[in-house]
ROROPA-15035 format. One record per residue: x, y, z of N, C-alpha, C, CB in turn; residue number from 0; chain; residue in three letters. Coordinates in nm, 2 decimals. Atoms other than C-alpha are relative to their C-alpha. Glycine has a CB too. Example, Ala and Ser with C-alpha at 12.3 -4.5 7.8 and 13.67 -1.06 7.14 Angstrom:
2
> n_X,n_Y,n_Z,ca_X,ca_Y,ca_Z,c_X,c_Y,c_Z,cb_X,cb_Y,cb_Z,pos,unit,code
> 0.09,-0.12,0.00,1.23,-0.45,0.78,0.09,0.12,0.00,-0.10,0.00,0.12,0,A,Ala
> -0.09,-0.11,0.00,1.37,-0.11,0.71,-0.08,0.11,0.08,0.04,0.05,-0.14,1,A,Ser
// end
This chain:
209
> n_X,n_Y,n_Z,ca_X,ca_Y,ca_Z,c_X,c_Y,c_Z,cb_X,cb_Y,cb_Z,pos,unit,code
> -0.05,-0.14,-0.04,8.63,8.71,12.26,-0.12,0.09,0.02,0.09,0.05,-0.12,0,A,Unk
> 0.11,-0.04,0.00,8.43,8.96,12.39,-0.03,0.10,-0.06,-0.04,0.01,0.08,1,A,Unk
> 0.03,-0.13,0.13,8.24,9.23,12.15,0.01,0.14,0.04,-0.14,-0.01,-0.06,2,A,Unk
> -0.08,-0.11,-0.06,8.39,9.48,12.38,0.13,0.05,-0.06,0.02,-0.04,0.13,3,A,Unk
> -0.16,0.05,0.04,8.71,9.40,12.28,-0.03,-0.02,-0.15,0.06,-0.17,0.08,4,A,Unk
> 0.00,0.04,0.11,8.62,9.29,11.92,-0.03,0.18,-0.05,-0.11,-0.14,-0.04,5,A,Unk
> 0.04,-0.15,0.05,8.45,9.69,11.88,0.10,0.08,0.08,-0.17,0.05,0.03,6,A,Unk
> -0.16,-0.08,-0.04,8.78,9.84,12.06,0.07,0.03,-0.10,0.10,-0.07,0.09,7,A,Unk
> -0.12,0.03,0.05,9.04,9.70,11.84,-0.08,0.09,-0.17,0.06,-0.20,0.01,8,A,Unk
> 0.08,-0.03,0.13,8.75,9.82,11.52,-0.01,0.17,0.02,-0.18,-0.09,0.00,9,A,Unk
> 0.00,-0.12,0.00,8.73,10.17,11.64,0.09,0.07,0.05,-0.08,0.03,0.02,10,A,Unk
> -0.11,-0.02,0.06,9.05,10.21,11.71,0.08,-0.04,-0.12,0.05,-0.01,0.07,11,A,Unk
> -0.06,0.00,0.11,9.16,10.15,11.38,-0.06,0.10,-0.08,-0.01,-0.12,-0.06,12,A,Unk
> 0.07,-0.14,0.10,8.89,10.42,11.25,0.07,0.11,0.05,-0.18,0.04,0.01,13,A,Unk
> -0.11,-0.10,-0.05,9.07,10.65,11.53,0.10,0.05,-0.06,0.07,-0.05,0.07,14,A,Unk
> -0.11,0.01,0.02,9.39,10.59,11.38,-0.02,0.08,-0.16,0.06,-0.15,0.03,15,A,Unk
> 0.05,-0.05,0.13,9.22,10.62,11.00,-0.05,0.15,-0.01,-0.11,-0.08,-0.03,16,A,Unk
> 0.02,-0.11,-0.02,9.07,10.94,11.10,0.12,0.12,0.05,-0.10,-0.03,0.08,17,A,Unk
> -0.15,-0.10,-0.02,9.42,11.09,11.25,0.08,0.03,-0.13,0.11,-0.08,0.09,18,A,Unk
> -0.03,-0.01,0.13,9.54,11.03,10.93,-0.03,0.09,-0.05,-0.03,-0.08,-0.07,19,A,Unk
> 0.06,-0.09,0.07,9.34,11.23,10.75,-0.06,0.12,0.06,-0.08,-0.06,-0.05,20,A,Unk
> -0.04,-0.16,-0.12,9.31,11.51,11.05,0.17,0.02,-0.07,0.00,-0.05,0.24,21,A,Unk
> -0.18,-0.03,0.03,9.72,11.50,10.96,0.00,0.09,-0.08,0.09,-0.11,-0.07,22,A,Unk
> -0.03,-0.08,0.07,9.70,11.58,10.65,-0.09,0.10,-0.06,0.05,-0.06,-0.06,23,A,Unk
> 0.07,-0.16,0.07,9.40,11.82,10.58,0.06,0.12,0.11,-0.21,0.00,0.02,24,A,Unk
> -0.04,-0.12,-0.06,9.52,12.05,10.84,0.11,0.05,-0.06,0.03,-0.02,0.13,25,A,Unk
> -0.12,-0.09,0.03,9.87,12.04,10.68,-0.02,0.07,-0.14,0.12,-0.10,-0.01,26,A,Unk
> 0.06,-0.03,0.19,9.69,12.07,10.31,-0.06,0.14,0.05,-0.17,-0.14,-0.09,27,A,Unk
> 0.05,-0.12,-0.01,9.50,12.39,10.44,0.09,0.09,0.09,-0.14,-0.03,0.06,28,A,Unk
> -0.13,-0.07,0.01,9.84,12.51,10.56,0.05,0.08,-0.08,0.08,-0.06,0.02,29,A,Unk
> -0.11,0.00,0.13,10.00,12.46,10.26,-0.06,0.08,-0.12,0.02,-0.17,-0.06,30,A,Unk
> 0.11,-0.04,0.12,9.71,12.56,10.03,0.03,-0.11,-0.12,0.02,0.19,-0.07,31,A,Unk
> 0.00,0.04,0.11,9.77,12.29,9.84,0.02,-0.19,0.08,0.12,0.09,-0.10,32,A,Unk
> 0.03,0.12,-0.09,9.73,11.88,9.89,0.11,-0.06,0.03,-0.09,-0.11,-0.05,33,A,Unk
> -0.08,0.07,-0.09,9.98,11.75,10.16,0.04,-0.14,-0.01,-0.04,0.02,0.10,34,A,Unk
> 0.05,0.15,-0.04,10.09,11.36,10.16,0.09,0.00,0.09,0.01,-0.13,-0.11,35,A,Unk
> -0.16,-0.02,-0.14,10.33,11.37,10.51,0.00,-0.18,-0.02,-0.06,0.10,0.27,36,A,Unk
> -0.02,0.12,-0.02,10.46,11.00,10.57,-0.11,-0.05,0.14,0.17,-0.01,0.01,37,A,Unk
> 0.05,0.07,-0.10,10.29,11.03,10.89,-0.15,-0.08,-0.08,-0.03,0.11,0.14,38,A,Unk
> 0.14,0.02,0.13,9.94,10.99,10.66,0.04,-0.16,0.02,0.03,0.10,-0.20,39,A,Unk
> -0.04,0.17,0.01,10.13,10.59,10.56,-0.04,-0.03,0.07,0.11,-0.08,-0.01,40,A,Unk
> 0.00,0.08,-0.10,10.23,10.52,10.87,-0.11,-0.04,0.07,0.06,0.05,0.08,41,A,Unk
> 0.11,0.00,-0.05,9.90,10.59,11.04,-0.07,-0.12,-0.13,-0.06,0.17,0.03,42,A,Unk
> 0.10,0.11,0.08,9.73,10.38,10.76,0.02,-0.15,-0.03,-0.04,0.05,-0.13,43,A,Unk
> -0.03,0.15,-0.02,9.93,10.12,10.77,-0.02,-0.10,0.17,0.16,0.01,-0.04,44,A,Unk
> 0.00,0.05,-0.14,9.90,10.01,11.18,-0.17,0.02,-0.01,0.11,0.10,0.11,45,A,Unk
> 0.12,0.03,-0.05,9.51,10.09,11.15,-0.10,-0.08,-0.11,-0.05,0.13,0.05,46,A,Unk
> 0.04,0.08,0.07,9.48,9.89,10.83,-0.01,-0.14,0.07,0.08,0.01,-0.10,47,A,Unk
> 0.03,0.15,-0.07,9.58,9.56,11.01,-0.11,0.01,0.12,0.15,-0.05,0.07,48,A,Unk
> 0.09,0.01,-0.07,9.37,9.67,11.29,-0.10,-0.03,-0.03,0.00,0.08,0.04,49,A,Unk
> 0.16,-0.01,0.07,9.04,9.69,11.07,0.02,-0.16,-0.09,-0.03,0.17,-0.13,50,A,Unk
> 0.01,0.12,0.12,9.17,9.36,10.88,-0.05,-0.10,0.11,0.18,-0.06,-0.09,51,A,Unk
> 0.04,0.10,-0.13,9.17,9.16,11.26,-0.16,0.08,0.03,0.15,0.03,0.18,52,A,Unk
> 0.15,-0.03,0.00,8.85,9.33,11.33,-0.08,-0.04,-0.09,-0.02,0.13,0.00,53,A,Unk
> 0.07,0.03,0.07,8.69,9.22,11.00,0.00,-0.17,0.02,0.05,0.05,-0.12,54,A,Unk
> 0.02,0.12,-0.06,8.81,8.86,11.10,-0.06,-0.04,0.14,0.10,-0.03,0.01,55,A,Unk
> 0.07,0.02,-0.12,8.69,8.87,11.42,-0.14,-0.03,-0.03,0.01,0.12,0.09,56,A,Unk
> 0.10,-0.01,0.02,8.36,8.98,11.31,-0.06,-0.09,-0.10,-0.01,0.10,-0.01,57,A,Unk
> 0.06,0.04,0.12,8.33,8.75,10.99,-0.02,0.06,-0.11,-0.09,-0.04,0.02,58,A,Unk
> 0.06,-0.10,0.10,8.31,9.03,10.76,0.07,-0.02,-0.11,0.00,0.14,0.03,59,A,Unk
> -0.10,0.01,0.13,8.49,8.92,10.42,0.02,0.13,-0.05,-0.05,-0.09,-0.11,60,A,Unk
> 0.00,-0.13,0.12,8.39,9.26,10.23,0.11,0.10,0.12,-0.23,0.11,-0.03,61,A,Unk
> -0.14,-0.13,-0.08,8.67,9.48,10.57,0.11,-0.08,-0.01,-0.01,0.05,0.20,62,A,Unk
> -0.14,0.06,0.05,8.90,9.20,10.50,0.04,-0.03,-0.09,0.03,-0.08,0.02,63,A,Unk
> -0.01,0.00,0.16,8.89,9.19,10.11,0.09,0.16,0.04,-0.19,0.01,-0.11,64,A,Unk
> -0.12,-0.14,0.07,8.98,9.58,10.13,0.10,0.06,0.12,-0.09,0.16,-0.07,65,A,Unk
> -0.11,-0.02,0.00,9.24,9.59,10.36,0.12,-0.10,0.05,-0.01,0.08,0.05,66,A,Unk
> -0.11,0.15,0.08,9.41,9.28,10.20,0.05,0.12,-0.11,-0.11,-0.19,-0.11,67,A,Unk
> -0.04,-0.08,0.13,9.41,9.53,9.93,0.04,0.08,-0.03,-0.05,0.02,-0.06,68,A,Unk
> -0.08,-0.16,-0.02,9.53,9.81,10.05,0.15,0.04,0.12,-0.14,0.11,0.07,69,A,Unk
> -0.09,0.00,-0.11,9.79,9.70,10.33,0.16,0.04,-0.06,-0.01,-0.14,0.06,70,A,Unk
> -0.14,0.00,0.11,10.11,9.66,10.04,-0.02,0.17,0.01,-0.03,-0.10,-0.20,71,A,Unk
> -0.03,-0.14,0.08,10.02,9.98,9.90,0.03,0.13,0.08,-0.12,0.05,-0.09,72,A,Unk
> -0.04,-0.07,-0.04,10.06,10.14,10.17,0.16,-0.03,0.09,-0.11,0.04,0.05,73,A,Unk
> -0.18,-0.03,-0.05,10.42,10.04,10.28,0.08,0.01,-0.13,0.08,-0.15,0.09,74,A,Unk
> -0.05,-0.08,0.14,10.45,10.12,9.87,0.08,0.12,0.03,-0.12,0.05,-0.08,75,A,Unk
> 0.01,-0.16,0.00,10.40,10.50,9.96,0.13,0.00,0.13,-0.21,0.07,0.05,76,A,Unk
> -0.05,-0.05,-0.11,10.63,10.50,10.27,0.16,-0.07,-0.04,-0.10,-0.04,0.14,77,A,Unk
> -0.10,0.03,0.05,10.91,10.31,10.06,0.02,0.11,-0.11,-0.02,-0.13,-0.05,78,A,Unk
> 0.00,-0.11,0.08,10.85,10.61,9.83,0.09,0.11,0.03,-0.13,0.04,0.00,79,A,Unk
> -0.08,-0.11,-0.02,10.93,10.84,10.02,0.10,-0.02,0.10,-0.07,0.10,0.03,80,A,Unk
> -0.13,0.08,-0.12,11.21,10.65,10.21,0.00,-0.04,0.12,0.10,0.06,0.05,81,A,Unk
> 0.01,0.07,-0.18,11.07,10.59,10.55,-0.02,-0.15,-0.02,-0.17,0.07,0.12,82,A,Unk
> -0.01,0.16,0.00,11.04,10.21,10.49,0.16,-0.03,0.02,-0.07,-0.08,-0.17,83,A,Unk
> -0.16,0.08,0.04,11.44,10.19,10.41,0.06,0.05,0.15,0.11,0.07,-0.17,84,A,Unk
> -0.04,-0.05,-0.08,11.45,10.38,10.74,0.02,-0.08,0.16,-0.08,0.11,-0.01,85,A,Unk
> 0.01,0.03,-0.03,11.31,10.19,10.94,0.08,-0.19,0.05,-0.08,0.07,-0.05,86,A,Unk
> -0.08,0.13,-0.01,11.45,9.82,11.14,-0.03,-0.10,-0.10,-0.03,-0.07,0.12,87,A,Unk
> 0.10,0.14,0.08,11.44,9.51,10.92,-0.08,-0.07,0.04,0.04,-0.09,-0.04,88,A,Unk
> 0.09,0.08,-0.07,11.30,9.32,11.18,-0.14,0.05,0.00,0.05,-0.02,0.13,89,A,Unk
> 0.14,-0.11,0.00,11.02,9.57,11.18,-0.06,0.02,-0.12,0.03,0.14,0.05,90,A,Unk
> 0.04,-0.02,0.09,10.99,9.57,10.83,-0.06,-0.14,-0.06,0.09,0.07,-0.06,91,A,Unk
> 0.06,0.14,0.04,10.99,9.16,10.77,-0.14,-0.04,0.05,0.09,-0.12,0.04,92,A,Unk
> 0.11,0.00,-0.02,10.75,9.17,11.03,-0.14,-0.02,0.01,0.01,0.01,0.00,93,A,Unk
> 0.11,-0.09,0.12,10.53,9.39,10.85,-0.08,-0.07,-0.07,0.06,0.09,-0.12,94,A,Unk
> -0.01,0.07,0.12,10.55,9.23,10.58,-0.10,-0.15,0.00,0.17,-0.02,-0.02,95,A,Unk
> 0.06,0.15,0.01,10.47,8.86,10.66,-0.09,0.03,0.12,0.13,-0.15,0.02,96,A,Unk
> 0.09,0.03,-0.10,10.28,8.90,10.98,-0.16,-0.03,-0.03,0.01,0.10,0.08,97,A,Unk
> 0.16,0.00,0.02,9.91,8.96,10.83,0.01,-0.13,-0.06,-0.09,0.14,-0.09,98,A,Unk
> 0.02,0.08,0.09,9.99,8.66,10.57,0.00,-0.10,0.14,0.12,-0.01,-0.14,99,A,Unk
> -0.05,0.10,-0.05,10.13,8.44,10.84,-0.13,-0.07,0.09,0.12,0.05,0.08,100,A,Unk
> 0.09,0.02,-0.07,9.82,8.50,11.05,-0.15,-0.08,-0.09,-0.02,0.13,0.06,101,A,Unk
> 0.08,0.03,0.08,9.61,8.42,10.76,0.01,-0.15,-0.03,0.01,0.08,-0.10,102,A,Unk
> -0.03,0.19,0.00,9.76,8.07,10.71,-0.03,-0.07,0.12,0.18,-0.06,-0.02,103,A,Unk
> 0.03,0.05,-0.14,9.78,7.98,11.06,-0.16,-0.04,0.06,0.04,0.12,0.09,104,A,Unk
> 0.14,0.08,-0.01,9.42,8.01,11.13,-0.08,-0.09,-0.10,-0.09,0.09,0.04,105,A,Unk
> 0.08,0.03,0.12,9.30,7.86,10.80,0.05,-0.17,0.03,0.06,0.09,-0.17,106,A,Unk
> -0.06,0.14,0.02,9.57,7.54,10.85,-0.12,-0.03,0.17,0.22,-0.02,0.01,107,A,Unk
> 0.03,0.03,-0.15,9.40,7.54,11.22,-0.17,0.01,0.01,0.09,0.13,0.12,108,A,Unk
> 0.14,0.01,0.04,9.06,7.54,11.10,-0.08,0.10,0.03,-0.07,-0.11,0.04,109,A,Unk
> 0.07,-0.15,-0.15,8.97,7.89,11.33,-0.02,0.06,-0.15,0.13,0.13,0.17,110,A,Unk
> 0.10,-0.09,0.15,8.93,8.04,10.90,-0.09,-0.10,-0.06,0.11,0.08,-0.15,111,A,Unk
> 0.11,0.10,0.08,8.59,7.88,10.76,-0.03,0.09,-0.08,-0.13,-0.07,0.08,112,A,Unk
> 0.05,-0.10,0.14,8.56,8.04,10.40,-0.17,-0.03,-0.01,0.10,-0.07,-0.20,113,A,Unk
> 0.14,0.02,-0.02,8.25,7.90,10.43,-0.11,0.08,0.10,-0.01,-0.13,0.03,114,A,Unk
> 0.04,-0.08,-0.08,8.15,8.08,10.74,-0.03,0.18,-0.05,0.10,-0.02,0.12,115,A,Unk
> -0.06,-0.14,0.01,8.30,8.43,10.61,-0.15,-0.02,-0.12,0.21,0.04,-0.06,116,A,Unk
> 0.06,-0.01,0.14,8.09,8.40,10.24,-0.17,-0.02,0.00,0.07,-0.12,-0.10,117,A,Unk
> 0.15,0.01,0.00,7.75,8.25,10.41,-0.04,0.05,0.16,-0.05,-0.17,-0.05,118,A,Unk
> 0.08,0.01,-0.14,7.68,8.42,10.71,-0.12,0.05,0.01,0.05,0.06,0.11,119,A,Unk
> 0.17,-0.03,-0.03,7.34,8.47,10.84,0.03,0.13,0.04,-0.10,-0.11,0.14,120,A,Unk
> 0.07,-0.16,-0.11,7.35,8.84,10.99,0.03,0.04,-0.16,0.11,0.13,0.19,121,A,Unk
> -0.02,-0.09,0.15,7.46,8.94,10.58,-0.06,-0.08,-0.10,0.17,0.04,-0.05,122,A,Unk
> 0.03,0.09,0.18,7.27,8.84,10.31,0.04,0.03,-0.11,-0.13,-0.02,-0.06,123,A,Unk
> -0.12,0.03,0.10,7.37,8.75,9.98,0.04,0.16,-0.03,-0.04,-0.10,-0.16,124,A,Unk
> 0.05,-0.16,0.04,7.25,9.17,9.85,0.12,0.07,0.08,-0.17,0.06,0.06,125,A,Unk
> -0.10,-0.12,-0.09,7.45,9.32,10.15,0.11,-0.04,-0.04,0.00,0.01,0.17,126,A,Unk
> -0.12,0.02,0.03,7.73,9.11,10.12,0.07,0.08,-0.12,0.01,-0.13,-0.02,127,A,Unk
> -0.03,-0.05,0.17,7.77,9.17,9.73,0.02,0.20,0.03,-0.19,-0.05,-0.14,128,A,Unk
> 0.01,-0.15,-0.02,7.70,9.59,9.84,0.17,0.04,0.07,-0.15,0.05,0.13,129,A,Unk
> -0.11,-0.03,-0.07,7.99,9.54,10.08,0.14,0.00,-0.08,-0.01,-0.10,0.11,130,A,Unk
> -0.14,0.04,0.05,8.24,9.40,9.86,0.03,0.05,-0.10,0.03,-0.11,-0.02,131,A,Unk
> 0.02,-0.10,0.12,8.15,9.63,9.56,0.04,0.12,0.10,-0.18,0.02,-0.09,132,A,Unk
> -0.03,-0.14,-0.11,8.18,9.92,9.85,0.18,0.04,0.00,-0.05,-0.05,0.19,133,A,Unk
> -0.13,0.01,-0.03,8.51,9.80,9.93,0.12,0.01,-0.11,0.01,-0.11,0.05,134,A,Unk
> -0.12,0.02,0.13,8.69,9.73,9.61,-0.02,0.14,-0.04,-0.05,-0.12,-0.15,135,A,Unk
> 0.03,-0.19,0.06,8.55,10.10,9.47,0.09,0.06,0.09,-0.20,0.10,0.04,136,A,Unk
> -0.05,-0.11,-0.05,8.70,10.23,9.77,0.18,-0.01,0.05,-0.12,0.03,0.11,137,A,Unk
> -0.15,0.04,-0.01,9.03,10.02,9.77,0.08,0.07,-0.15,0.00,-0.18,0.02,138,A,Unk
> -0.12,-0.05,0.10,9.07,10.14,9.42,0.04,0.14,-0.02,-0.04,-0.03,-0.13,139,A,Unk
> -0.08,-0.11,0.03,9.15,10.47,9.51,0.13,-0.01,0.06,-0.07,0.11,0.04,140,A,Unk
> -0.12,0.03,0.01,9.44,10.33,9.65,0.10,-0.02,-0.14,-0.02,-0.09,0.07,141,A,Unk
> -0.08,0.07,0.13,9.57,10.13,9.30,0.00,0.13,-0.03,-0.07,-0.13,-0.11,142,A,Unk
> -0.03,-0.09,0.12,9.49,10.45,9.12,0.11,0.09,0.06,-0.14,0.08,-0.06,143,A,Unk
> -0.14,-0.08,-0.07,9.70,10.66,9.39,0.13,-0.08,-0.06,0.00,-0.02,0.20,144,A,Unk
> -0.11,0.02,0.03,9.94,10.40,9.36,0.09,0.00,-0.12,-0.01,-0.08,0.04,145,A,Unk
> -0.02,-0.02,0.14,9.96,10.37,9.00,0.06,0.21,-0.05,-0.18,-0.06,-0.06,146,A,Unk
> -0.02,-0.13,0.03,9.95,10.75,8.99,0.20,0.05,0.10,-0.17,0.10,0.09,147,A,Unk
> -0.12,-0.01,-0.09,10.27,10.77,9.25,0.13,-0.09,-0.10,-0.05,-0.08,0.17,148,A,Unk
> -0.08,0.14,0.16,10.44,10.47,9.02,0.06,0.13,-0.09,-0.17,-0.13,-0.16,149,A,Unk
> 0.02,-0.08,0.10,10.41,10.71,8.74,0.13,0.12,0.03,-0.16,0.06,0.00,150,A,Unk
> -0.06,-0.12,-0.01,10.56,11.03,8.90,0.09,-0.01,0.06,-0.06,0.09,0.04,151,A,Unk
> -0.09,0.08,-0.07,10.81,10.82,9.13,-0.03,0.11,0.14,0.18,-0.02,-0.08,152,A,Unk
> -0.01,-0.03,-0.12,10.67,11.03,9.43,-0.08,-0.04,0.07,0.02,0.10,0.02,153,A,Unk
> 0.09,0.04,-0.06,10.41,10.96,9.68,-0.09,0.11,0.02,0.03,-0.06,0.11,154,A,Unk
> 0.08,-0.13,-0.03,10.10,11.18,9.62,-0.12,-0.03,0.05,-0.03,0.08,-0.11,155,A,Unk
> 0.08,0.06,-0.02,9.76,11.19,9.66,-0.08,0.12,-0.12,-0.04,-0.04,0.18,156,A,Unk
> 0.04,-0.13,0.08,9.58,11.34,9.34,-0.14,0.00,0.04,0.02,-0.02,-0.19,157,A,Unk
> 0.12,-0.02,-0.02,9.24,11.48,9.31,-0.12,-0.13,-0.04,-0.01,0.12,-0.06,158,A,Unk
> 0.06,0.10,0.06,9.12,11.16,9.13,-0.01,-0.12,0.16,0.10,-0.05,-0.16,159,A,Unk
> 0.02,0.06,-0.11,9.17,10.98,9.48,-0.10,0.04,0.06,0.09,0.00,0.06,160,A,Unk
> 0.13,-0.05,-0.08,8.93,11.21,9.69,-0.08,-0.02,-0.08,-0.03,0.13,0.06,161,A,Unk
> 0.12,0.04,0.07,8.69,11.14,9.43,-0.06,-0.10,0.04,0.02,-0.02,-0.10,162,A,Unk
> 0.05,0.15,0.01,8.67,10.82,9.43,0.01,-0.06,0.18,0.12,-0.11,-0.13,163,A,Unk
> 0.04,0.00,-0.14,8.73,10.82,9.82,-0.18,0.03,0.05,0.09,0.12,0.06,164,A,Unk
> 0.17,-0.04,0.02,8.34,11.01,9.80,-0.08,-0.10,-0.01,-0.04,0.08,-0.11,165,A,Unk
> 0.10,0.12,0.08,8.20,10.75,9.60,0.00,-0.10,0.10,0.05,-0.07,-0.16,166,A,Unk
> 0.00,0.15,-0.03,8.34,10.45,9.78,-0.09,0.06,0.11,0.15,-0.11,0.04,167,A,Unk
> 0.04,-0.01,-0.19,8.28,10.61,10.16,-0.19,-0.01,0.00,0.08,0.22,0.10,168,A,Unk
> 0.16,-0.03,-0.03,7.90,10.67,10.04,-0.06,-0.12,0.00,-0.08,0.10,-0.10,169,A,Unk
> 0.05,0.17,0.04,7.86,10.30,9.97,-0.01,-0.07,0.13,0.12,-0.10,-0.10,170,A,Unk
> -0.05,0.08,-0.15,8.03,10.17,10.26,-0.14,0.05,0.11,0.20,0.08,0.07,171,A,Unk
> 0.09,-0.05,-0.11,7.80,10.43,10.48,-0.14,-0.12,-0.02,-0.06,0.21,-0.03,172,A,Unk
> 0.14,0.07,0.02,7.49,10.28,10.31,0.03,-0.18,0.04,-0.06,0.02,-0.18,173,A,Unk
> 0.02,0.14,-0.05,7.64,9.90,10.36,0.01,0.01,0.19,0.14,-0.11,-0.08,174,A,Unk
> 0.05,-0.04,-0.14,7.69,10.03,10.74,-0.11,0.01,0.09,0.04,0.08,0.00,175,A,Unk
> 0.17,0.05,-0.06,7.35,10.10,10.82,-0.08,-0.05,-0.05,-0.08,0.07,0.03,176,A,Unk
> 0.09,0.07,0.03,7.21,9.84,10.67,0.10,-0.13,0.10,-0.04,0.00,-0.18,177,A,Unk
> -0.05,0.06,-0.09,7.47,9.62,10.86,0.00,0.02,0.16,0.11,0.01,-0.04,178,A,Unk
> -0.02,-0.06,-0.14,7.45,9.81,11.16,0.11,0.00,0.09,-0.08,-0.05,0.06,179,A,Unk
> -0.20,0.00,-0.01,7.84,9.84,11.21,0.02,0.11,0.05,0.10,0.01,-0.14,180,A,Unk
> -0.07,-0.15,-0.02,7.90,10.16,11.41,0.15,0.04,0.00,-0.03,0.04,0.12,181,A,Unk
> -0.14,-0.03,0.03,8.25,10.12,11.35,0.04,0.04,-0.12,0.06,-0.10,0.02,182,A,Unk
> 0.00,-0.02,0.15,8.21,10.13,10.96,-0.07,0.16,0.01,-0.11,-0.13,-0.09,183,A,Unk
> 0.06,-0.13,0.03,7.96,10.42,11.00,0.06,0.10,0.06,-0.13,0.01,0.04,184,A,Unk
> -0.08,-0.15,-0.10,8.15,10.65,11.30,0.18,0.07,-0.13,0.09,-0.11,0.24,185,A,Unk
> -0.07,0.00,0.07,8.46,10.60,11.07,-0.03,0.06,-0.13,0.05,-0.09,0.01,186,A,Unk
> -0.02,-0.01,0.15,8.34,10.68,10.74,-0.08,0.17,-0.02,-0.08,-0.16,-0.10,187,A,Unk
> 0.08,-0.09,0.03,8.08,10.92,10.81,0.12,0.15,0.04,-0.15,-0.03,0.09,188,A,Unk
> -0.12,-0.12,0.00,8.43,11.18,10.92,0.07,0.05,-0.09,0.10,-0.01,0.08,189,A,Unk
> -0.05,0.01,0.10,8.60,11.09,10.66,-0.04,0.04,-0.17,0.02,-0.10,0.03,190,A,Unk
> -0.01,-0.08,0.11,8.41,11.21,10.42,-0.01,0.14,-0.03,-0.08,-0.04,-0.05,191,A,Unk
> -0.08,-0.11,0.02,8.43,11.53,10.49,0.07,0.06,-0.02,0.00,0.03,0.00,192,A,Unk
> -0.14,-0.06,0.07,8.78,11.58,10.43,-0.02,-0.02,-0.10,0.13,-0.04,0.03,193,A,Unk
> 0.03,0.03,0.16,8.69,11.38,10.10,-0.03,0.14,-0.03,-0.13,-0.11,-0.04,194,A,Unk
> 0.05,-0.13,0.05,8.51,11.68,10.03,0.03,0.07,0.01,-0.07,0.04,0.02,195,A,Unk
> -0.06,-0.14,-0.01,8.68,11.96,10.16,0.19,-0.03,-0.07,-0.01,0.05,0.22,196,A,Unk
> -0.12,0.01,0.09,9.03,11.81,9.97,0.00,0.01,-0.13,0.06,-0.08,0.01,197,A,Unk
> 0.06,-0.05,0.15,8.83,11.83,9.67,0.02,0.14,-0.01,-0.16,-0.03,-0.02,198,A,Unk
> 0.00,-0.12,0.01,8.76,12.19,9.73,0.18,0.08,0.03,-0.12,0.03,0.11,199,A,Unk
> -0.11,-0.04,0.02,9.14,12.25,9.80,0.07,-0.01,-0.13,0.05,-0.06,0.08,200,A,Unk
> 0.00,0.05,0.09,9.22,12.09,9.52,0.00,0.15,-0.16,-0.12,-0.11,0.04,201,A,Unk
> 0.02,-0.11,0.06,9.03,12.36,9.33,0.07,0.14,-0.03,-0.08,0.02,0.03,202,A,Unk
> -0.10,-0.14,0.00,9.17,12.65,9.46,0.11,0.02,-0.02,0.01,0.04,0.09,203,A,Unk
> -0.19,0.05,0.02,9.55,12.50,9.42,-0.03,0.05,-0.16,0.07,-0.23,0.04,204,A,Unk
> -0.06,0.00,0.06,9.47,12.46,9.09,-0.08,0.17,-0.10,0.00,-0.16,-0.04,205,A,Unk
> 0.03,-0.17,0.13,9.25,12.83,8.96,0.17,0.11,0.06,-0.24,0.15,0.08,206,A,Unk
> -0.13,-0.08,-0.06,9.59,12.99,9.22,0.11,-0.01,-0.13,0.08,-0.08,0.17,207,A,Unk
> -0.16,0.04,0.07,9.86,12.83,8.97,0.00,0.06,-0.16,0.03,-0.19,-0.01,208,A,Unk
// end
């Protein structure tokens, strides 16, 4: 495939990731206070798989570790707030089994070499390990969202998420240009400044109340 096409399908998924979070800071600096709209899921669910086939494409275990890890949790949040039950079943089994299905398929068909993914030559062992420490940090502000959503039976996004959004995205940047990923870097480097400016919302929501 050609790396035209392999960096398309990779930055449109940051696109998509970045709409997201255009969505909802605009609606959060509406609101004066932090927004979660369903569109937010939706959008992260369709450019999650995007960035998961892009991480396969490319070989990158540490983009396909975290969004293995974060794909569920976001049709969690959109079962939350009922758009999952809204939606076709066919469109929901889909969902559901399609990333797994793809995952068997090429593995039975020999096109996934764990071996390939874990030793490749453009990442050594350091980056790798940076990448997949990057990733998990920045997948667990998902669990803690989700966990936090669990908890309150709605779908939020607390201030303990942009946090830890900060932390991961600054990791990721640094495994980015050391990878030389402009898909990782164009994507993350936007994104953190909403991180940052939902923090500062955050604040003001809570000296207003």
């Amino acid at each position: 495939m050609s790396n035209w096409l392999i960096y398309g399908i990779g930055f449109l998924a940051q696109i998509l990731f970045s709409g997201r979070l255009i969505v909802q800071w605009i609606l959060s600096e509406k609101n004066k206070r932090i927004i979660t709209p369903s569109l937010f899921w939706k959008l992260s669910l369709l450019a999650s798989f995007l960035l998961f086939v892009y991480g396969y494409l490319r070989d990158d275990f540490a983009i396909m570790l975290g969004q293995s890890l974060t794909y569920y949790i976001y049709i969690r949040n959109l079962q939350l707030q009922g758009e999952w039950q809204r939606s076709p079943k066919l469109m929901q089994w889909f969902l559901l089994l399609f990333p797994i299905f793809i995952v068997i398929y090429a593995y039975n068909n020999g096109e996934y070499d764990l071996q390939q993914l874990f030793y490749n030559e453009d990442i050594p062992l350091w980056l790798l390990l940076l990448g997949i420490f990057s990733q998990l940090l920045f997948t667990f502000r998902f669990i803690y969202q989700w966990i936090y959503s669990e908890k309150t039976k709605t779908s939020q996004l607390p201030v303990g998420f942009w946090r830890l959004s900060v932390a991961g995205a600054s990791l990721i940047l640094t495994y980015a240009i050391f990878r030389q990923d402009p898909v990782l870097f164009v994507g993350h480097i936007a994104g953190l400044i909403i991180y940052i400016r939902n923090i500062f919302i955050w604040k003001k929501q809570v000296n207003a109340a």
